[in-house]
N, CA, C, O and CB atoms as a CASP TS submission, in Angstrom:
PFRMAT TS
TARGET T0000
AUTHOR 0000-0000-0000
METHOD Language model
MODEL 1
PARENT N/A
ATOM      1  N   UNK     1       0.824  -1.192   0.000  1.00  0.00           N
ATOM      2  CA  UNK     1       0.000   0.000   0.000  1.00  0.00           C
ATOM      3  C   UNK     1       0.871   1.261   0.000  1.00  0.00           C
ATOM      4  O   UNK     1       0.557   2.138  -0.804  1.00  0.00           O
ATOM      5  CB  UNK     1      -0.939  -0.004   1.211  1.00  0.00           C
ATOM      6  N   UNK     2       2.012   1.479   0.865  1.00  0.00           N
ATOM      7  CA  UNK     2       2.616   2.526   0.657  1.00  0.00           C
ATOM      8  C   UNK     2       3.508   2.613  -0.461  1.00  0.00           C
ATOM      9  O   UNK     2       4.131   3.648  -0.695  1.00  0.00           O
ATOM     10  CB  UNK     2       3.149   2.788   1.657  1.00  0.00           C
ATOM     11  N   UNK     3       3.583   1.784  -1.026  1.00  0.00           N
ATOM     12  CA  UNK     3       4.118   1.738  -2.700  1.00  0.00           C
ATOM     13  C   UNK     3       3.064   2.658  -3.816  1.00  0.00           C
ATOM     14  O   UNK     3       3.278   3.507  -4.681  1.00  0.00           O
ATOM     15  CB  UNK     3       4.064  -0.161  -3.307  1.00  0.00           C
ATOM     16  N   UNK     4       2.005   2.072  -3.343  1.00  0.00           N
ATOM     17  CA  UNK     4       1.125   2.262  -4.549  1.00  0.00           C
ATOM     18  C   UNK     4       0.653   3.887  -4.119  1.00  0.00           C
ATOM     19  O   UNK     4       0.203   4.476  -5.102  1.00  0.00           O
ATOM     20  CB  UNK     4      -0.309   0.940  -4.687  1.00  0.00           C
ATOM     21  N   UNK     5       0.663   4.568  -3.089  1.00  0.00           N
ATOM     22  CA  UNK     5       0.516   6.107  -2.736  1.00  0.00           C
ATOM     23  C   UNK     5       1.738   6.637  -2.975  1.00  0.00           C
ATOM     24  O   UNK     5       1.810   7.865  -3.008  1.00  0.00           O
ATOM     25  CB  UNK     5       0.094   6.465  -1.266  1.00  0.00           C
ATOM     26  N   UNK     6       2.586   6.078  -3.125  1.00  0.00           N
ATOM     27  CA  UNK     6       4.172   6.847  -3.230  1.00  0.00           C
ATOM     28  C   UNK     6       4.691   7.295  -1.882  1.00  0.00           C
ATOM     29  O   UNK     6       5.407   8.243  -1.560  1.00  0.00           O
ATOM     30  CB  UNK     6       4.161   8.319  -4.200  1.00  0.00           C
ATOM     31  N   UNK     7       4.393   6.795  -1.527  1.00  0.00           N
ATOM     32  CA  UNK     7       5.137   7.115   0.465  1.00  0.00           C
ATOM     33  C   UNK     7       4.042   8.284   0.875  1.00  0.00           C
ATOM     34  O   UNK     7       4.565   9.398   0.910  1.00  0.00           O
ATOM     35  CB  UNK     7       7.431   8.113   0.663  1.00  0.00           C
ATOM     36  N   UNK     8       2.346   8.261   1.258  1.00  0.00           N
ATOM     37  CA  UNK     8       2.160   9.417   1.121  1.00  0.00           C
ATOM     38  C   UNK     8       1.319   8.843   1.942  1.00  0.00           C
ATOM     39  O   UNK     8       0.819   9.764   2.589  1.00  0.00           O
ATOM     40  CB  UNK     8       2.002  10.228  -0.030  1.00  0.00           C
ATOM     41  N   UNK     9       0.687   7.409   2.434  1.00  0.00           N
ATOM     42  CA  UNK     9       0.107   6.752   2.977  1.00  0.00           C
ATOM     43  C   UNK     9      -0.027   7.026   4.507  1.00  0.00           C
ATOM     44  O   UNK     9       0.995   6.990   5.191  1.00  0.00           O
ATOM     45  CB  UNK     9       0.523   5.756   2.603  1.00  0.00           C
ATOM     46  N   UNK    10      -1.135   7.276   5.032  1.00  0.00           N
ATOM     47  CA  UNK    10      -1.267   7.226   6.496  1.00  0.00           C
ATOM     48  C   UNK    10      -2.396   6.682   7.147  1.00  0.00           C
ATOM     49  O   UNK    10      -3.522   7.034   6.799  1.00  0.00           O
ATOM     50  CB  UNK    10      -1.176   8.404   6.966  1.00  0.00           C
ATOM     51  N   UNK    11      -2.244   5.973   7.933  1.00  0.00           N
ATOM     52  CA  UNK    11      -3.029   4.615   8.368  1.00  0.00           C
ATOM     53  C   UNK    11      -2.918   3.983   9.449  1.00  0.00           C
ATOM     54  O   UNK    11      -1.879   3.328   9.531  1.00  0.00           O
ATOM     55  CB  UNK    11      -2.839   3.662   7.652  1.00  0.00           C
ATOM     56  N   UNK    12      -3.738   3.924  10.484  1.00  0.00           N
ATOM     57  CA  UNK    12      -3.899   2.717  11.469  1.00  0.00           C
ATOM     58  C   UNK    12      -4.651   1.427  11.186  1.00  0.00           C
ATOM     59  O   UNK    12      -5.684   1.411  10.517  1.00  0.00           O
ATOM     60  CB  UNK    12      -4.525   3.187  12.588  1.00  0.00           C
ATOM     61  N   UNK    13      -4.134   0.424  11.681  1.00  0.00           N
ATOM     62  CA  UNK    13      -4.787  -0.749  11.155  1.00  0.00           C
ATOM     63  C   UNK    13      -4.706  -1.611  13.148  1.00  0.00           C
ATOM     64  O   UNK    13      -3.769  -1.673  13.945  1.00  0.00           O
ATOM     65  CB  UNK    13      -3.574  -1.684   9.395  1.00  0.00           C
ATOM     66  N   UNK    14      -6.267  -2.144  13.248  1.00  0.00           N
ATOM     67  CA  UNK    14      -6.088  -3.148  14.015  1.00  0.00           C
ATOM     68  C   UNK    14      -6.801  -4.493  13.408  1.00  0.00           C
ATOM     69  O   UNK    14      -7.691  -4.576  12.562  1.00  0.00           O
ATOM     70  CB  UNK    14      -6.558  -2.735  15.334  1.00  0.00           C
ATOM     71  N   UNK    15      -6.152  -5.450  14.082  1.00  0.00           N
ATOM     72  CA  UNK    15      -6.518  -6.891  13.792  1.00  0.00           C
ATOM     73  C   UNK    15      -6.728  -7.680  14.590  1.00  0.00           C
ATOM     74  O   UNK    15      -5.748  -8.331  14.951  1.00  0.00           O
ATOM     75  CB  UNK    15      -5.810  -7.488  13.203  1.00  0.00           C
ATOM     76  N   UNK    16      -8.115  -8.004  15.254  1.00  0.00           N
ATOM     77  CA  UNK    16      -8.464  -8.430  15.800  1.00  0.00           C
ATOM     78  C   UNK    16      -9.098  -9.906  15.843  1.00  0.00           C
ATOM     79  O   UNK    16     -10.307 -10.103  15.717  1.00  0.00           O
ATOM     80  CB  UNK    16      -8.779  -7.681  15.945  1.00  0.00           C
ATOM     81  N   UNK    17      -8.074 -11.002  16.051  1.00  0.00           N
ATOM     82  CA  UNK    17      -8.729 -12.266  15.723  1.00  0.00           C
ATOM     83  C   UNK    17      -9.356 -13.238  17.019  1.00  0.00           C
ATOM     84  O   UNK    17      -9.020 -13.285  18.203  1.00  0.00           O
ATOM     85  CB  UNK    17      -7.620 -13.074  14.927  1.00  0.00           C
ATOM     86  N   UNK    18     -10.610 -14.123  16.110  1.00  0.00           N
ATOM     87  CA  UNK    18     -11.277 -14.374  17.166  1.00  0.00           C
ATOM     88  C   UNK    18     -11.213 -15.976  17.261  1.00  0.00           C
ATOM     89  O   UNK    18     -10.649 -16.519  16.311  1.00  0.00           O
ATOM     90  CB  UNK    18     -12.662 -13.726  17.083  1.00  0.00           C
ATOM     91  N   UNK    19     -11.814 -16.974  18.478  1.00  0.00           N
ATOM     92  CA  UNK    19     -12.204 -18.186  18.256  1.00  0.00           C
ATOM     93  C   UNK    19     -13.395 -18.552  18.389  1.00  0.00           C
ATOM     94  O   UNK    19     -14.279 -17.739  18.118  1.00  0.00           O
ATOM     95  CB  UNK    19     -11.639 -18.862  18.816  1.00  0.00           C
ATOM     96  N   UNK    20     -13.743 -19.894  18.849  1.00  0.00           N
ATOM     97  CA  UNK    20     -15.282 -20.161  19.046  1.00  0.00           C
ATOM     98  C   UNK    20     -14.901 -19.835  20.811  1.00  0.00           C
ATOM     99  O   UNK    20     -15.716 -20.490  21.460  1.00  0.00           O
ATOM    100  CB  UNK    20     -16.051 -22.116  18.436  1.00  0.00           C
ATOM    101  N   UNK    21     -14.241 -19.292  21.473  1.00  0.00           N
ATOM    102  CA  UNK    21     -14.511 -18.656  22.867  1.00  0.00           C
ATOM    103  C   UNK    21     -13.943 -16.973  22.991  1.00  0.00           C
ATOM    104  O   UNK    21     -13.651 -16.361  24.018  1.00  0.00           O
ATOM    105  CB  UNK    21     -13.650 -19.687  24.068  1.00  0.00           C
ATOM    106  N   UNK    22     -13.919 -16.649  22.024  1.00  0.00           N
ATOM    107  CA  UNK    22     -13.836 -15.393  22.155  1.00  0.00           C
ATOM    108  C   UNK    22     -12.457 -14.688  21.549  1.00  0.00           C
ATOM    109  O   UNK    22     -11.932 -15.203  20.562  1.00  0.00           O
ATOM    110  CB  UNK    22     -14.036 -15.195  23.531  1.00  0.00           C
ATOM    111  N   UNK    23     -11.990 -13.727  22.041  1.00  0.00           N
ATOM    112  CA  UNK    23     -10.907 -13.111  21.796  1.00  0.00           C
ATOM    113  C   UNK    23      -9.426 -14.196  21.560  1.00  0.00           C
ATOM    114  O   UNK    23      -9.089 -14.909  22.505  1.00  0.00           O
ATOM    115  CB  UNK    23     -10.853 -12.111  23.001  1.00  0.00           C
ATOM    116  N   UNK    24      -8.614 -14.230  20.227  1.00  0.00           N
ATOM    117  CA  UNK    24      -7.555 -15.154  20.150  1.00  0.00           C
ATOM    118  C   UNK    24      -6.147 -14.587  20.146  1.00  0.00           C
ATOM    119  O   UNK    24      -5.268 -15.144  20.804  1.00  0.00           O
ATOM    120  CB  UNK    24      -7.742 -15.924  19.000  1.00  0.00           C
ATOM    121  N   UNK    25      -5.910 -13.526  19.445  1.00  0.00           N
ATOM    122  CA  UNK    25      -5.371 -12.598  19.451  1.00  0.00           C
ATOM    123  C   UNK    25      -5.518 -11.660  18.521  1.00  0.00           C
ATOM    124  O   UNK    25      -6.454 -11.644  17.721  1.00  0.00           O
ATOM    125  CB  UNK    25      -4.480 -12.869  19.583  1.00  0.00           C
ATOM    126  N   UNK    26      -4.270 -10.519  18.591  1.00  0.00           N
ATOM    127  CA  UNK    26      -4.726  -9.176  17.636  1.00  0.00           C
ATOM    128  C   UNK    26      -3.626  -8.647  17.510  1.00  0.00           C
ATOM    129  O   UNK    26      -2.622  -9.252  17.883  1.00  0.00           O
ATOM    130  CB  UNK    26      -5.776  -8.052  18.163  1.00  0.00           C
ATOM    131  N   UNK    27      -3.530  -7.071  16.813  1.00  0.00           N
ATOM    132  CA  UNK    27      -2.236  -7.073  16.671  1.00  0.00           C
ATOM    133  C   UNK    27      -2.713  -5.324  15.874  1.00  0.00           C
ATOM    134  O   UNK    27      -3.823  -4.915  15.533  1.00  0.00           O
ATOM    135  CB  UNK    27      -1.389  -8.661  15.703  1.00  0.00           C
ATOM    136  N   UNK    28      -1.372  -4.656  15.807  1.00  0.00           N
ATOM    137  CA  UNK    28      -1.706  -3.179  15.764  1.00  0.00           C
ATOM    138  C   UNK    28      -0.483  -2.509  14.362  1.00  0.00           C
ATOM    139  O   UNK    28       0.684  -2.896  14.421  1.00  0.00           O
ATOM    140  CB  UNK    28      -1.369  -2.400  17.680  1.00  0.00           C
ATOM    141  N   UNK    29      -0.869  -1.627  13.319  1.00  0.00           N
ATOM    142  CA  UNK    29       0.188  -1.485  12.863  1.00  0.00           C
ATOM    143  C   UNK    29      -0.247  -0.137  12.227  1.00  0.00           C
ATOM    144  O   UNK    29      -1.340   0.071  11.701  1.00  0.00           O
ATOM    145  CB  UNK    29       0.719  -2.641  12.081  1.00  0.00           C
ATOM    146  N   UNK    30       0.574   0.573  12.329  1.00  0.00           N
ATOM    147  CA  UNK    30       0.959   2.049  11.432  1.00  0.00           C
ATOM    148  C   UNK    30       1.358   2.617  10.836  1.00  0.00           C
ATOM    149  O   UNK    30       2.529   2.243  10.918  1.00  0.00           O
ATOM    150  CB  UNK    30       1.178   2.656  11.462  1.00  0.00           C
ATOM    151  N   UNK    31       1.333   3.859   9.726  1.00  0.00           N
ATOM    152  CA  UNK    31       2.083   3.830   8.758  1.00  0.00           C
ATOM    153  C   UNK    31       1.650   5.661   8.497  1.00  0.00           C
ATOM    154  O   UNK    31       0.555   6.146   8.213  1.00  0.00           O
ATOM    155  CB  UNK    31       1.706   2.465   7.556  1.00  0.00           C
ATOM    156  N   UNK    32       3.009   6.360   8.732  1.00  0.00           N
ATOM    157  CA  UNK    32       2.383   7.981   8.694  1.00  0.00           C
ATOM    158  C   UNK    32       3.098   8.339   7.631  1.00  0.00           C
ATOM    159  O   UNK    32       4.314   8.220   7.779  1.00  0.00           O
ATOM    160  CB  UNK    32       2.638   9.111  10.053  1.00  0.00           C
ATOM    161  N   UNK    33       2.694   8.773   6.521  1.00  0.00           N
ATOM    162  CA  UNK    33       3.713   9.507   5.716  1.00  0.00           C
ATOM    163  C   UNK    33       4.278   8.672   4.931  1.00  0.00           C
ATOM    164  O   UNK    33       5.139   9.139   4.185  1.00  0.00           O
ATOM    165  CB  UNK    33       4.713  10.174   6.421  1.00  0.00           C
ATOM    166  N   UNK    34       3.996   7.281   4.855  1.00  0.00           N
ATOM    167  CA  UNK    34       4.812   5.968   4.025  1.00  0.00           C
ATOM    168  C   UNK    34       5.571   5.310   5.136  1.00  0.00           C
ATOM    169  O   UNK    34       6.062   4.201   4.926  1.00  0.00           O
ATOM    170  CB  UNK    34       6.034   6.472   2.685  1.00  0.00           C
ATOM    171  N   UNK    35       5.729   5.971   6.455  1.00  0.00           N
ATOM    172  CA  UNK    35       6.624   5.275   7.164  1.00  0.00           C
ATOM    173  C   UNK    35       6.034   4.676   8.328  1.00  0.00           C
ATOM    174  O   UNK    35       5.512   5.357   9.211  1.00  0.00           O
ATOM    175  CB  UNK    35       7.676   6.055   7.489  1.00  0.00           C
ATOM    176  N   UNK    36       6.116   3.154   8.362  1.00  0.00           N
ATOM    177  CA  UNK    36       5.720   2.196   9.159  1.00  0.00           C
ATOM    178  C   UNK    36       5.905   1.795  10.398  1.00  0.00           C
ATOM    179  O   UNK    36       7.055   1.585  10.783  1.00  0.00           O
ATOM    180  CB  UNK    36       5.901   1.496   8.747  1.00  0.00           C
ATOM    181  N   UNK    37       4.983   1.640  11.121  1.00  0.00           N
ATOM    182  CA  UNK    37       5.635   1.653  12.790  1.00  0.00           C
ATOM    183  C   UNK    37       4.595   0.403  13.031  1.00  0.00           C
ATOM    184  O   UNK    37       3.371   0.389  13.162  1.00  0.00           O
ATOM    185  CB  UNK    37       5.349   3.439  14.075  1.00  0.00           C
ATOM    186  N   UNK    38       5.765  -0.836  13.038  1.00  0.00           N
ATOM    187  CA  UNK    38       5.262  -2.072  13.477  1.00  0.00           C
ATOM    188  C   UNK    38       4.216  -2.205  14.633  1.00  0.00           C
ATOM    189  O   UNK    38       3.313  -3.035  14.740  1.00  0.00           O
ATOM    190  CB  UNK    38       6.340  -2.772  13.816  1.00  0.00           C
ATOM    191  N   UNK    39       4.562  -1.181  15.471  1.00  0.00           N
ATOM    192  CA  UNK    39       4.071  -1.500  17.245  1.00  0.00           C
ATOM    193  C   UNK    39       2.848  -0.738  17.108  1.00  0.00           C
ATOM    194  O   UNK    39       2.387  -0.404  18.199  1.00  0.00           O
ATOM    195  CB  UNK    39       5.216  -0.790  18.773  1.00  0.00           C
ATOM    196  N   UNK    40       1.987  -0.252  15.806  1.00  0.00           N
ATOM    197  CA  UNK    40       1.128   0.366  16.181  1.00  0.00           C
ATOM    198  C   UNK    40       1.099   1.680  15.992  1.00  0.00           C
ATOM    199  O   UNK    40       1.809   2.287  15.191  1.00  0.00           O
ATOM    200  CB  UNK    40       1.010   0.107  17.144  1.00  0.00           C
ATOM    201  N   UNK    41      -0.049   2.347  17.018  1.00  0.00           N
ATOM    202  CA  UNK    41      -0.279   3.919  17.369  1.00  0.00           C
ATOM    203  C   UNK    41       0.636   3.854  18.672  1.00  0.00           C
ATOM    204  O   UNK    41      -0.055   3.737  19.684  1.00  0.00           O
ATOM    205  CB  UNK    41      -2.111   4.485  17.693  1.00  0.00           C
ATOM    206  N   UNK    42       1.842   3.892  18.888  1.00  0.00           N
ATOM    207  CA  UNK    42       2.744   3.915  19.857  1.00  0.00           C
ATOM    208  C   UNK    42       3.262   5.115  20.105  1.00  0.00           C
ATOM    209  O   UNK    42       3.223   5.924  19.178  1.00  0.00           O
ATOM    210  CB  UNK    42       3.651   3.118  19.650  1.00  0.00           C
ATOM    211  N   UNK    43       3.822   5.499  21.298  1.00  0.00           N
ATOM    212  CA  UNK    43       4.894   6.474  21.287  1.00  0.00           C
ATOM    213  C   UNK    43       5.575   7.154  20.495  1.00  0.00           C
ATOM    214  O   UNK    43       5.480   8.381  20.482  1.00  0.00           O
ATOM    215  CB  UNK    43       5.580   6.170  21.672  1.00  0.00           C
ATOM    216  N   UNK    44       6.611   6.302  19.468  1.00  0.00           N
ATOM    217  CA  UNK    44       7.409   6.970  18.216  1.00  0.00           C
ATOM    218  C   UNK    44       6.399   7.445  17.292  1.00  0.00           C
ATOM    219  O   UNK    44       6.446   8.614  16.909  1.00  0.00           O
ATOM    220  CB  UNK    44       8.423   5.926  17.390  1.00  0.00           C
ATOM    221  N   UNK    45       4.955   6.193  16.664  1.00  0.00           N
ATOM    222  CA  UNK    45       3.947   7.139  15.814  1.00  0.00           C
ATOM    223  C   UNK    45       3.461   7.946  16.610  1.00  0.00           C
ATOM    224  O   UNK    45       3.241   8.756  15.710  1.00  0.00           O
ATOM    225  CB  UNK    45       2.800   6.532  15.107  1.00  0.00           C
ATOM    226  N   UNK    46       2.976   8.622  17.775  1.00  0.00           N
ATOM    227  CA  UNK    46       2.669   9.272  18.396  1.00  0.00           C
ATOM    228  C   UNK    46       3.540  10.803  17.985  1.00  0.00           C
ATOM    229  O   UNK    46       3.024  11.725  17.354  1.00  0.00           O
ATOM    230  CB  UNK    46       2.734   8.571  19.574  1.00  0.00           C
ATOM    231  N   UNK    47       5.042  10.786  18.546  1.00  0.00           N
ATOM    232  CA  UNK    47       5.983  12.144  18.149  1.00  0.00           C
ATOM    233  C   UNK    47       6.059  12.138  16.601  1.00  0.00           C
ATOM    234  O   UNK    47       6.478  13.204  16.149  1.00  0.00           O
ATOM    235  CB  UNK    47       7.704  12.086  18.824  1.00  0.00           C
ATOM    236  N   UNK    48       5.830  11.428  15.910  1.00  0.00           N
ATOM    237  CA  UNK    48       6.124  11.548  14.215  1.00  0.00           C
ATOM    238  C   UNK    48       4.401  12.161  13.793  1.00  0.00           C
ATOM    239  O   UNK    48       3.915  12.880  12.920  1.00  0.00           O
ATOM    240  CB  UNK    48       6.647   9.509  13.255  1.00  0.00           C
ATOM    241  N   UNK    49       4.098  11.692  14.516  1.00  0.00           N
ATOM    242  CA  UNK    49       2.074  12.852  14.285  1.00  0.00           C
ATOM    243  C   UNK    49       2.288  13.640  14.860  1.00  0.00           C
ATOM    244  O   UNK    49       2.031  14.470  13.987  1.00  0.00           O
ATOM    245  CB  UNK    49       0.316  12.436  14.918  1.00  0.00           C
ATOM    246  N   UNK    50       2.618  14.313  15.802  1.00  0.00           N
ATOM    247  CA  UNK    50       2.725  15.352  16.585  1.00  0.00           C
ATOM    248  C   UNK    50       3.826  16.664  15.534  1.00  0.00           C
ATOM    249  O   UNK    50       3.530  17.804  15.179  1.00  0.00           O
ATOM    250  CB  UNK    50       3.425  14.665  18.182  1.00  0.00           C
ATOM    251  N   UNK    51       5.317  15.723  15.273  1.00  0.00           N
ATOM    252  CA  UNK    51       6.174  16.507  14.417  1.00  0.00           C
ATOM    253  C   UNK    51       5.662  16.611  12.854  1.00  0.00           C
ATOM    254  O   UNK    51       6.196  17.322  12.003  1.00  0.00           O
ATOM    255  CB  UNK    51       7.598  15.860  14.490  1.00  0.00           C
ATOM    256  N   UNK    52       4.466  15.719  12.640  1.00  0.00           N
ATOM    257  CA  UNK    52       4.255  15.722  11.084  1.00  0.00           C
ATOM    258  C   UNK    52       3.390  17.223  10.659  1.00  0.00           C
ATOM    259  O   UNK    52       3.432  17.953   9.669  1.00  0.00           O
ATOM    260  CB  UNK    52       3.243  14.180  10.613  1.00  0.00           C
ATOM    261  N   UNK    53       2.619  17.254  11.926  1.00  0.00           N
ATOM    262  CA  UNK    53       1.790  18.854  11.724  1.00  0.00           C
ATOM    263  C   UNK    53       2.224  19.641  12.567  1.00  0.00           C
ATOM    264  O   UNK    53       1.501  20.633  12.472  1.00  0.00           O
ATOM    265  CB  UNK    53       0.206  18.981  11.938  1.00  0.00           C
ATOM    266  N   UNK    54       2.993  19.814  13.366  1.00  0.00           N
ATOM    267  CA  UNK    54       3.355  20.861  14.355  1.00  0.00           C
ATOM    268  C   UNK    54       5.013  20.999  14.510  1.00  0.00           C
ATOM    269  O   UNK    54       5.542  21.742  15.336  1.00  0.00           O
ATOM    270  CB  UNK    54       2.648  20.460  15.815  1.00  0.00           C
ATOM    271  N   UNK    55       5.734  20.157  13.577  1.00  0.00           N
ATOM    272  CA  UNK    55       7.460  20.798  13.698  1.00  0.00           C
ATOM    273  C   UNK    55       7.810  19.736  14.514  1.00  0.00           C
ATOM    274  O   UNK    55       7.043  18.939  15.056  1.00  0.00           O
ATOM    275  CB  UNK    55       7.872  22.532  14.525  1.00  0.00           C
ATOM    276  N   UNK    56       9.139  19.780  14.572  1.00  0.00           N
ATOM    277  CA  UNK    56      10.017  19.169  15.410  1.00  0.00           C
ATOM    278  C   UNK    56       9.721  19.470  16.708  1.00  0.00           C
ATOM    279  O   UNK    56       9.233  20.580  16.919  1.00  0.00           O
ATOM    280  CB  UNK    56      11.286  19.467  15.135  1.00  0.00           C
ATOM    281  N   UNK    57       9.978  18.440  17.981  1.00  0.00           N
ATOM    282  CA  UNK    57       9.799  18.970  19.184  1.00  0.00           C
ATOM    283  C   UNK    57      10.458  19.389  20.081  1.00  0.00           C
ATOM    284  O   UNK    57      11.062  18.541  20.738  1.00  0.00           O
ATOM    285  CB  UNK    57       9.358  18.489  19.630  1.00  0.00           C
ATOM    286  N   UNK    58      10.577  20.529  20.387  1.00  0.00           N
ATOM    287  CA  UNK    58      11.645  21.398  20.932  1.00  0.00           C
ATOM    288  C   UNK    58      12.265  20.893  22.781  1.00  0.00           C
ATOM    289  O   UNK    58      11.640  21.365  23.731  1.00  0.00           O
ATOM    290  CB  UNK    58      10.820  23.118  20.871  1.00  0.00           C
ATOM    291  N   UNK    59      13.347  20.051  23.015  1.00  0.00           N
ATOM    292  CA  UNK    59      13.671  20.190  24.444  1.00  0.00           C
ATOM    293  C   UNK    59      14.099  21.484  25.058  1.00  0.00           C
ATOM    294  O   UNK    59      14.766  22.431  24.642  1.00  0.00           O
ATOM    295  CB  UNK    59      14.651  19.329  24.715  1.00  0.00           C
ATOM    296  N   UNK    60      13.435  21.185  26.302  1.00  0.00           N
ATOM    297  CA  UNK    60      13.627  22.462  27.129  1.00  0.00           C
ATOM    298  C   UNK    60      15.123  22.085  27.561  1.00  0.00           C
ATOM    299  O   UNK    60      15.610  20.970  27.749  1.00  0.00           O
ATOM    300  CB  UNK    60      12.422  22.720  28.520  1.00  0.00           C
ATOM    301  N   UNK    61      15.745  23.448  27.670  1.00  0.00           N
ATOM    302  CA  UNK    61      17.016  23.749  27.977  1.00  0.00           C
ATOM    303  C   UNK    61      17.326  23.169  29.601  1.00  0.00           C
ATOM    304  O   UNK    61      18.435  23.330  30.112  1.00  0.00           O
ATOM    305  CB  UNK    61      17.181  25.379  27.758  1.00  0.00           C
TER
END
C-alpha cells in the first residue's frame, strides 16, 4: 500500500482475531507519511504525528 501512494500513505490498522470462545489474538500497525511503525499507534507514531503537523519537538534547555 505505501508503494502504490508513493510514500504518502497514512493509516492505522487493528486486527483483531477471534475463536469459538472469544478473543484469540490481535495485533496493531501504522504507517504515517509511508513510514511504518510495526508496534502500532505507539509512542514513536505518536511524536512523528505530533512533528508531522506541528514541527520538530523542541527540548527544554
Amino acid at each position: 500500500m505505501i508503494h502504490y501512494t508513493n510514500g504518502s500513505l497514512n493509516a492505522t490498522v487493528h486486527i483483531t482475531m477471534m475463536d469459538e470462545n472469544g478473543y484469540a489474538d490481535g495485533f496493531s500497525l501504522a504507517i504515517l507519511d509511508g513510514e511504518y511503525f510495526a508496534d502500532g499507534p505507539g509512542t514513536k507514531y505518536e511524536i512523528a504525528l505530533h512533528e508531522n503537523f506541528f514541527g520538530a519537538i523542541q527540548k527544554e534547555p
